[in-house]
mmCIF file as Biopython writes it, N, C-alpha, C and O atoms, coordinates in Angstrom:
data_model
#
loop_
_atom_site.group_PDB
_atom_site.id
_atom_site.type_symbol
_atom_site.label_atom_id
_atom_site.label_alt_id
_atom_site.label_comp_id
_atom_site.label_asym_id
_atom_site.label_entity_id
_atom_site.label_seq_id
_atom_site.pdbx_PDB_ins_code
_atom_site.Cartn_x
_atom_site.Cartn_y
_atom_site.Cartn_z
_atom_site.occupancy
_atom_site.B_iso_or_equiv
_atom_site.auth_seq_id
_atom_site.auth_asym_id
_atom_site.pdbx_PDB_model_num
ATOM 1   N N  . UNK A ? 1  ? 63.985 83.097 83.463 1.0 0.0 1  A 1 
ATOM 2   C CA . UNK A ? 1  ? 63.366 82.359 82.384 1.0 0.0 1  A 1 
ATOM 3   C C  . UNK A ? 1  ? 64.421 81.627 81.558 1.0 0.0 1  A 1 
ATOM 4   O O  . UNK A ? 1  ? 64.400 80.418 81.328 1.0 0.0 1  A 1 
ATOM 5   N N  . UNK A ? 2  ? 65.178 82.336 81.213 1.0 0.0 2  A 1 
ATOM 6   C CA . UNK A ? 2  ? 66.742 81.808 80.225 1.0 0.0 2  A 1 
ATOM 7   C C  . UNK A ? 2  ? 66.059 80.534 79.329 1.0 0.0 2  A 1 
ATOM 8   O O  . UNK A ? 2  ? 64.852 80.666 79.129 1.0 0.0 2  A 1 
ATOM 9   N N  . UNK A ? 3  ? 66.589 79.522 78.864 1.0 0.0 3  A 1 
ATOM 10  C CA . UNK A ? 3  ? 65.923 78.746 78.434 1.0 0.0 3  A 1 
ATOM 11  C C  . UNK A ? 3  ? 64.729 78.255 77.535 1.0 0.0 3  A 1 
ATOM 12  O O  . UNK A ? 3  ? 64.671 77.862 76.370 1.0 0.0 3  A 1 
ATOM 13  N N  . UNK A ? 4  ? 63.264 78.532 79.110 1.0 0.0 4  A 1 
ATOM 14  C CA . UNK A ? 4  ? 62.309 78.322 78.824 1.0 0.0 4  A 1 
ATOM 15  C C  . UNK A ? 4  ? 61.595 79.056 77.976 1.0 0.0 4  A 1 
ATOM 16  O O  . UNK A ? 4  ? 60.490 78.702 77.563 1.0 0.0 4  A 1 
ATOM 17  N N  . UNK A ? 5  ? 62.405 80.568 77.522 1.0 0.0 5  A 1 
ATOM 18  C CA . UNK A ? 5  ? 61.707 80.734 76.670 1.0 0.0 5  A 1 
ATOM 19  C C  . UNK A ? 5  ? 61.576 80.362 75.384 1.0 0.0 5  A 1 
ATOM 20  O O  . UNK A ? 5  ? 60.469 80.274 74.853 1.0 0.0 5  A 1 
ATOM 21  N N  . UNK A ? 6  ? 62.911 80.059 74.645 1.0 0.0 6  A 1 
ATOM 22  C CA . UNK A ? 6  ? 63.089 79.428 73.765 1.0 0.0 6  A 1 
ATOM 23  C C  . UNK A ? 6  ? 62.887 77.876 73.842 1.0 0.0 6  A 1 
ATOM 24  O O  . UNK A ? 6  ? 63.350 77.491 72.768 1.0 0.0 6  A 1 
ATOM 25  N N  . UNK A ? 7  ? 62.622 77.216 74.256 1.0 0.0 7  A 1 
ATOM 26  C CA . UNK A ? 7  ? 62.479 75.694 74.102 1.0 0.0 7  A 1 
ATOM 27  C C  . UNK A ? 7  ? 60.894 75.073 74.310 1.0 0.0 7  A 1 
ATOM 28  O O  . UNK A ? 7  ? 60.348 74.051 73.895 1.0 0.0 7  A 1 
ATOM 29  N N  . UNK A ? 8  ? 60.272 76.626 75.475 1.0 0.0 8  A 1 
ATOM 30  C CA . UNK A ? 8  ? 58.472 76.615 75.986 1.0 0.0 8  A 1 
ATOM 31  C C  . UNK A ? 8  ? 57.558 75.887 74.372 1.0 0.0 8  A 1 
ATOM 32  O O  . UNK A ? 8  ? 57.987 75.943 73.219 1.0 0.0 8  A 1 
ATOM 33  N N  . UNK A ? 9  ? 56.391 75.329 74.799 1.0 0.0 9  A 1 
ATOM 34  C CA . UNK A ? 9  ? 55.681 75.976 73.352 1.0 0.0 9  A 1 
ATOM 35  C C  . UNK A ? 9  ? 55.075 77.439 73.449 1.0 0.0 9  A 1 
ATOM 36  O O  . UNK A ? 9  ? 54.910 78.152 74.439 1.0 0.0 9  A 1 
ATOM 37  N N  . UNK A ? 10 ? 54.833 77.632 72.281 1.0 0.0 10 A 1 
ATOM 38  C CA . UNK A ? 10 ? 54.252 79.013 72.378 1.0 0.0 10 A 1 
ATOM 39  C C  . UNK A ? 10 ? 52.680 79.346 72.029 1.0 0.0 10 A 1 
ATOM 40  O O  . UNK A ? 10 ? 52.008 78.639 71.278 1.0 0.0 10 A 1 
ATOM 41  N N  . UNK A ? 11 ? 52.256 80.378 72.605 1.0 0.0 11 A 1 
ATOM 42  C CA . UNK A ? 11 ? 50.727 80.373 73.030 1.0 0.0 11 A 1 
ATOM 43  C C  . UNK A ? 11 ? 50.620 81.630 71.670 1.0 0.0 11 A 1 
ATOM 44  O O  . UNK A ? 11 ? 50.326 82.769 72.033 1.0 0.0 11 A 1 
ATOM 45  N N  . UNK A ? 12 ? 50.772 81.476 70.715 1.0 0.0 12 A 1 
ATOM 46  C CA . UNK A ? 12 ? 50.697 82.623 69.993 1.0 0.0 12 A 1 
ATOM 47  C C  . UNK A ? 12 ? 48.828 82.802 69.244 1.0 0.0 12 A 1 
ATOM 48  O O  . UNK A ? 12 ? 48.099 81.866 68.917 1.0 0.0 12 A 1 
ATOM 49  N N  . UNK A ? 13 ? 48.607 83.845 69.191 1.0 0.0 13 A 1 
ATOM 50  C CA . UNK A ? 13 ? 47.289 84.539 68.493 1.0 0.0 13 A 1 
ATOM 51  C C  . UNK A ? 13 ? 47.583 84.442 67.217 1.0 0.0 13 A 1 
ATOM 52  O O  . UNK A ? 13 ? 46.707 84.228 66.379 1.0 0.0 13 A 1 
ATOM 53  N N  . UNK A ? 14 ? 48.974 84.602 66.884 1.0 0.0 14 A 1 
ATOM 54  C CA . UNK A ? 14 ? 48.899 85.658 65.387 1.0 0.0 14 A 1 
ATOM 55  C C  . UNK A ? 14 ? 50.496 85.293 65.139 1.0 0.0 14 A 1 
ATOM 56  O O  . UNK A ? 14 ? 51.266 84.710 65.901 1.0 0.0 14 A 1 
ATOM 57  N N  . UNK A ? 15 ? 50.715 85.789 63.924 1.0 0.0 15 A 1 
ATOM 58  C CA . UNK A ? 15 ? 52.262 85.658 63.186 1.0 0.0 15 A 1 
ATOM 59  C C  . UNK A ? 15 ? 51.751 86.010 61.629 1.0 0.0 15 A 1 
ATOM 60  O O  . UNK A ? 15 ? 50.585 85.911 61.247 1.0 0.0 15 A 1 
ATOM 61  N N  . UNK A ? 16 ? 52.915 86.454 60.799 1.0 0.0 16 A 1 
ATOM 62  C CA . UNK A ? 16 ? 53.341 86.871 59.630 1.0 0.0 16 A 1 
ATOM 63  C C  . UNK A ? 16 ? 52.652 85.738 58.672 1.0 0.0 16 A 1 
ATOM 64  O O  . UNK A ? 16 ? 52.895 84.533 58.626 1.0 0.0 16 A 1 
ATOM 65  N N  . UNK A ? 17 ? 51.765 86.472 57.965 1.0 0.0 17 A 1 
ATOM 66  C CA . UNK A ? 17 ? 51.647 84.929 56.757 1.0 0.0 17 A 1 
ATOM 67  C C  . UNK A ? 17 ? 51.667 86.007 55.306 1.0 0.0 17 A 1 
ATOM 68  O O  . UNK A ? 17 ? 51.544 87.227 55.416 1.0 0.0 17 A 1 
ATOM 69  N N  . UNK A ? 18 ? 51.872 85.189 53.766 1.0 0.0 18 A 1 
ATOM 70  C CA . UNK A ? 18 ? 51.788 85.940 52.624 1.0 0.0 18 A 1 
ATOM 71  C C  . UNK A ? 18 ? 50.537 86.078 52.336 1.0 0.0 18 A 1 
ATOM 72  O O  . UNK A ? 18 ? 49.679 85.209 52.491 1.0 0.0 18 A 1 
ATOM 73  N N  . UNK A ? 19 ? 50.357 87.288 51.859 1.0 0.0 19 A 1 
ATOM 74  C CA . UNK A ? 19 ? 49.375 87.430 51.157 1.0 0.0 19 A 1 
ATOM 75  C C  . UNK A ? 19 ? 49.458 87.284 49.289 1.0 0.0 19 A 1 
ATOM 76  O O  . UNK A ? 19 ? 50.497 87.476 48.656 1.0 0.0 19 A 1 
ATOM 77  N N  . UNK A ? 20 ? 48.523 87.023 48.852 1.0 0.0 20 A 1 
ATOM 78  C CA . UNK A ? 20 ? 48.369 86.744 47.107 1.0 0.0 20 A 1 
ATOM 79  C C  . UNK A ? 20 ? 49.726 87.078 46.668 1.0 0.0 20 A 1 
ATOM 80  O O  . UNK A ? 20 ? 50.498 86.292 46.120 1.0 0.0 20 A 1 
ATOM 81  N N  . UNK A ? 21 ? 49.965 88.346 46.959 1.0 0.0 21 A 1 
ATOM 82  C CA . UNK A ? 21 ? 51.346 88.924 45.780 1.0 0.0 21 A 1 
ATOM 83  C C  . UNK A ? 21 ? 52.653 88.430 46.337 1.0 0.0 21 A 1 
ATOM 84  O O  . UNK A ? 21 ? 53.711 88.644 45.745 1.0 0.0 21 A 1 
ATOM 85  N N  . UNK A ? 22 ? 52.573 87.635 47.707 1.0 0.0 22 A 1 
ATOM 86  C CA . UNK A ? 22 ? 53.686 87.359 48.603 1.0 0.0 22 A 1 
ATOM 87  C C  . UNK A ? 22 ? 54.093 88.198 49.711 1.0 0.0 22 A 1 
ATOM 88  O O  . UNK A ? 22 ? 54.911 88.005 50.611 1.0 0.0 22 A 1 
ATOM 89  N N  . UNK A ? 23 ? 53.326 89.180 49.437 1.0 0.0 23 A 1 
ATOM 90  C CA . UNK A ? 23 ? 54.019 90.563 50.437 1.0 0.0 23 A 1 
ATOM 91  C C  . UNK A ? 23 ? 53.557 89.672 51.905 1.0 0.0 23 A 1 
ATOM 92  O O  . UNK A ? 23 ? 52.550 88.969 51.819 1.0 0.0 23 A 1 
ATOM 93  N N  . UNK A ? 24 ? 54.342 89.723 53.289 1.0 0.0 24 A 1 
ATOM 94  C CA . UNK A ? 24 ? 54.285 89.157 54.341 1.0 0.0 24 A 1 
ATOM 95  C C  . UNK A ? 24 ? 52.797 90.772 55.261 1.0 0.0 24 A 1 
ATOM 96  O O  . UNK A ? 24 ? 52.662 91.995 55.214 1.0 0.0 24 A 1 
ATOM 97  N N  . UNK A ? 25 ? 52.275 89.866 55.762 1.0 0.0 25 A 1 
ATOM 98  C CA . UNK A ? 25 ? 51.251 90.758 56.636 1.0 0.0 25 A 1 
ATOM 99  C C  . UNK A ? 25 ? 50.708 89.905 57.672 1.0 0.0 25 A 1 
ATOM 100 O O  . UNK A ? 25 ? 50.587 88.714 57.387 1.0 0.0 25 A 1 
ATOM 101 N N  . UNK A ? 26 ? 50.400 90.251 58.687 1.0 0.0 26 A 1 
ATOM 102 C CA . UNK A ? 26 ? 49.992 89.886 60.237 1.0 0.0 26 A 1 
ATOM 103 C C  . UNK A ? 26 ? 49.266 89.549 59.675 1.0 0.0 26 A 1 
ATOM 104 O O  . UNK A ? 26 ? 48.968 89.831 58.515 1.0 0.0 26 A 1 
ATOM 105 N N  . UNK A ? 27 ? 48.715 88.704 60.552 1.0 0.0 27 A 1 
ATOM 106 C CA . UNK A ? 27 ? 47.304 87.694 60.884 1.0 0.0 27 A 1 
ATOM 107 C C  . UNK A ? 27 ? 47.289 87.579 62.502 1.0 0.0 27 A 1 
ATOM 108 O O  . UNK A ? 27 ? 48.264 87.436 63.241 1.0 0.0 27 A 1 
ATOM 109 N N  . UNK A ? 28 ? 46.042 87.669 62.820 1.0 0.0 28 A 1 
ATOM 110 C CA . UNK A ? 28 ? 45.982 87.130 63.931 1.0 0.0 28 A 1 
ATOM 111 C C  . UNK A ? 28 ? 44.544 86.460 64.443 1.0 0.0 28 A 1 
ATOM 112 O O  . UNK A ? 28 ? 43.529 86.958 63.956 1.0 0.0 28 A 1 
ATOM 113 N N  . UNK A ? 29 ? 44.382 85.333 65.420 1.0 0.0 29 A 1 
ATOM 114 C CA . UNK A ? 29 ? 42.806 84.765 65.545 1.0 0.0 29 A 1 
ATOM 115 C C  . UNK A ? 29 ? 43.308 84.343 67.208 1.0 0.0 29 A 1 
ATOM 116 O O  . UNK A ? 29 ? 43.900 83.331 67.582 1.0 0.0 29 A 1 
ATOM 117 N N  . UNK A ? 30 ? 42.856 85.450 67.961 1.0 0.0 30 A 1 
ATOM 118 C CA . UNK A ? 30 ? 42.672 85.563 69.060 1.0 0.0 30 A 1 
ATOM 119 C C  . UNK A ? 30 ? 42.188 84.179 69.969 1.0 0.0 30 A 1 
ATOM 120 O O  . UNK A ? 30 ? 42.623 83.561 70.941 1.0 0.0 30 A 1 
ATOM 121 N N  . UNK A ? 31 ? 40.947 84.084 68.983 1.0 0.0 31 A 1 
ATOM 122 C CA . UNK A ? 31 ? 40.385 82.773 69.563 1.0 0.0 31 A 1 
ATOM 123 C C  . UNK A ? 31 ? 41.145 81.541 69.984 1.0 0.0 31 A 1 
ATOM 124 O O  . UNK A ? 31 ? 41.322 81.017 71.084 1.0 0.0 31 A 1 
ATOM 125 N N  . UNK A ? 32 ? 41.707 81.117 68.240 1.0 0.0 32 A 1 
ATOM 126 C CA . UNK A ? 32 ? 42.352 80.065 68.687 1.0 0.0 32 A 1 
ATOM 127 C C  . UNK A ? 32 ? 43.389 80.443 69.733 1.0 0.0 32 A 1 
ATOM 128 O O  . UNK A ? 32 ? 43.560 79.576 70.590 1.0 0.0 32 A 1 
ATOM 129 N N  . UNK A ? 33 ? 44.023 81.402 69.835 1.0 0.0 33 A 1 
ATOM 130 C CA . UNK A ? 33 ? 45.378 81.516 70.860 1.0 0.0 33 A 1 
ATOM 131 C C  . UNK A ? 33 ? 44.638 80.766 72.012 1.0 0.0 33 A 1 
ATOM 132 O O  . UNK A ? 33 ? 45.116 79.678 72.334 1.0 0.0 33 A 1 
ATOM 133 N N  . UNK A ? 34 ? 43.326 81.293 72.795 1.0 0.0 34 A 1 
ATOM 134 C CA . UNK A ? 34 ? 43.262 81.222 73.890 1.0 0.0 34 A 1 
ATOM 135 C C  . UNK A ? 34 ? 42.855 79.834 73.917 1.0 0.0 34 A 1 
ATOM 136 O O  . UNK A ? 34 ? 43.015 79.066 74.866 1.0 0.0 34 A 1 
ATOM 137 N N  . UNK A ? 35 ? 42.228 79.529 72.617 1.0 0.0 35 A 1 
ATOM 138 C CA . UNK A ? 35 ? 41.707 77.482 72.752 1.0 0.0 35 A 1 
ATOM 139 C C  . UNK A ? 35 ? 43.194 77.053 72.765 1.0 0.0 35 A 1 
ATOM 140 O O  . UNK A ? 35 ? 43.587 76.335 73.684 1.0 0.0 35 A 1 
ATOM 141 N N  . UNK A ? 36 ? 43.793 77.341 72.074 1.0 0.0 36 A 1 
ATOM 142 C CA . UNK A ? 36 ? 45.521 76.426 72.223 1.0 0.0 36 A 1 
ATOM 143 C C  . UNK A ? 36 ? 46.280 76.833 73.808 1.0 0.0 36 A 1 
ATOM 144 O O  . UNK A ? 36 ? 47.388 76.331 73.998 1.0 0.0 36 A 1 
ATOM 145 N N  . UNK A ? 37 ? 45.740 77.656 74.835 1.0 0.0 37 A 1 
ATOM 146 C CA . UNK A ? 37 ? 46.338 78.185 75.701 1.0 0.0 37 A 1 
ATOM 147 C C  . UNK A ? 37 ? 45.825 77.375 76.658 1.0 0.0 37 A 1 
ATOM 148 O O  . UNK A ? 37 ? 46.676 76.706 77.244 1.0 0.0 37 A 1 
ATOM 149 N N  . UNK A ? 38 ? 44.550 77.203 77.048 1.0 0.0 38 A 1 
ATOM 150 C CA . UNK A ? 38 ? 43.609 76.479 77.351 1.0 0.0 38 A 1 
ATOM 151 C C  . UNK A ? 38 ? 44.008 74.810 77.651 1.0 0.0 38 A 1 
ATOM 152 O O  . UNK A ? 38 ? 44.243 74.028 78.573 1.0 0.0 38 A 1 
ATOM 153 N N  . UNK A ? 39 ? 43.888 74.896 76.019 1.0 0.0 39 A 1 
ATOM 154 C CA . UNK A ? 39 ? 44.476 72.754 75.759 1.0 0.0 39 A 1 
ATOM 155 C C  . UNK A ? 39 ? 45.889 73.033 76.867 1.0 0.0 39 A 1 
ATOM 156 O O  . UNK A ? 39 ? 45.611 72.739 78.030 1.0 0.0 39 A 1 
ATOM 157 N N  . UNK A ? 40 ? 46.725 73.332 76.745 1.0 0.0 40 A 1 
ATOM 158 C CA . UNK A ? 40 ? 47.541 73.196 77.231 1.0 0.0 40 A 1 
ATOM 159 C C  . UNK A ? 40 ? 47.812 73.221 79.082 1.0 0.0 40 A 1 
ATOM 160 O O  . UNK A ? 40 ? 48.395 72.605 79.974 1.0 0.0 40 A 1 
ATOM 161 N N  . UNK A ? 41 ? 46.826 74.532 78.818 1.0 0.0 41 A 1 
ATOM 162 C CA . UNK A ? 41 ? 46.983 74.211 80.623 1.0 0.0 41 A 1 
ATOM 163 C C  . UNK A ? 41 ? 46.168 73.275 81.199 1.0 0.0 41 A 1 
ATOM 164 O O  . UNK A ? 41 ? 46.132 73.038 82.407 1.0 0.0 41 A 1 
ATOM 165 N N  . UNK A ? 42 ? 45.155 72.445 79.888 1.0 0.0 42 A 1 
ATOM 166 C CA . UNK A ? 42 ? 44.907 71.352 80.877 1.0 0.0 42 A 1 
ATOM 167 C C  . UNK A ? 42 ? 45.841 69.947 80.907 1.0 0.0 42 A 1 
ATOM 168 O O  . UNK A ? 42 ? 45.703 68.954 81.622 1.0 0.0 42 A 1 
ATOM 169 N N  . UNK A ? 43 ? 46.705 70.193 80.009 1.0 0.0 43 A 1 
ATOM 170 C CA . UNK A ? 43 ? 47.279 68.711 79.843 1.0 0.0 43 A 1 
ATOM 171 C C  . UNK A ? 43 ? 48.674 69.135 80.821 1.0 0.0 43 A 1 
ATOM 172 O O  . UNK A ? 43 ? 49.581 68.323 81.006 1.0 0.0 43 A 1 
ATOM 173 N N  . UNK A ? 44 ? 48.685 70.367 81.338 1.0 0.0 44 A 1 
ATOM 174 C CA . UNK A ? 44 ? 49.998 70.422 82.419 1.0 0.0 44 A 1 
ATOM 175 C C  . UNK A ? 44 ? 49.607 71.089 83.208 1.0 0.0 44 A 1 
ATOM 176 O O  . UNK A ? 44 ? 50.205 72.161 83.299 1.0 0.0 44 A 1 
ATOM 177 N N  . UNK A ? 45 ? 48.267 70.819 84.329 1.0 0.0 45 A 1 
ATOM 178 C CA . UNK A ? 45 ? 47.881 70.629 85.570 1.0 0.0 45 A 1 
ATOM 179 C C  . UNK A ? 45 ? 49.195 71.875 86.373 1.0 0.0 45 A 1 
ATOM 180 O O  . UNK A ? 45 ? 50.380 71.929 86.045 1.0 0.0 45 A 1 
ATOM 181 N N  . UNK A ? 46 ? 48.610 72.619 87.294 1.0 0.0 46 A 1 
ATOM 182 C CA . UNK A ? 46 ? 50.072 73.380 88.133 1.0 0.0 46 A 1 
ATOM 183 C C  . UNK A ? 46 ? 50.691 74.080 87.380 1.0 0.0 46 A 1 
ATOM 184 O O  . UNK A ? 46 ? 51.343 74.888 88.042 1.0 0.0 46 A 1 
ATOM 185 N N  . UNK A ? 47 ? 50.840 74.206 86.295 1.0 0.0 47 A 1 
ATOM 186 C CA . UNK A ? 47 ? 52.155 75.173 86.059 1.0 0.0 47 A 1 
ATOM 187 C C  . UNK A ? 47 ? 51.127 76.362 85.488 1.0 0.0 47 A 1 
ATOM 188 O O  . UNK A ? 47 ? 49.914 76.310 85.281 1.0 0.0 47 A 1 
ATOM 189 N N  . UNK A ? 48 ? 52.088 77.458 85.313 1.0 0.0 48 A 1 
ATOM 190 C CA . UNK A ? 48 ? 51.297 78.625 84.709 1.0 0.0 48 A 1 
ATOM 191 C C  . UNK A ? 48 ? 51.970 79.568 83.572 1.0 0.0 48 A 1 
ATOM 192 O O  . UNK A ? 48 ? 51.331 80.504 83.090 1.0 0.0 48 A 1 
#
């Protein structure tokens, strides 16, 4: 992989956001991951 992993886009669900007081806490929306996973494998045909 070397590289591609850092430079890939990324298919992420979820990541760190603040909440009210600032304190950092997960989020995650499954859904969109797989609609953004989706878009993508249709606009690059073959790869996986």
């Amino acid at each position: 992989m070397g590289l591609r992993v850092f430079l890939s886009p990324t298919y992420r669900a979820g990541g760190m956001v603040l909440d009210e007081l600032g304190k950092p806490v997960p989020y995650f929306d499954e859904d969109r991951g797989f609609q953004d996973l989706d878009t993508m494998k249709a606009q690059y045909p073959g790869r996986s």
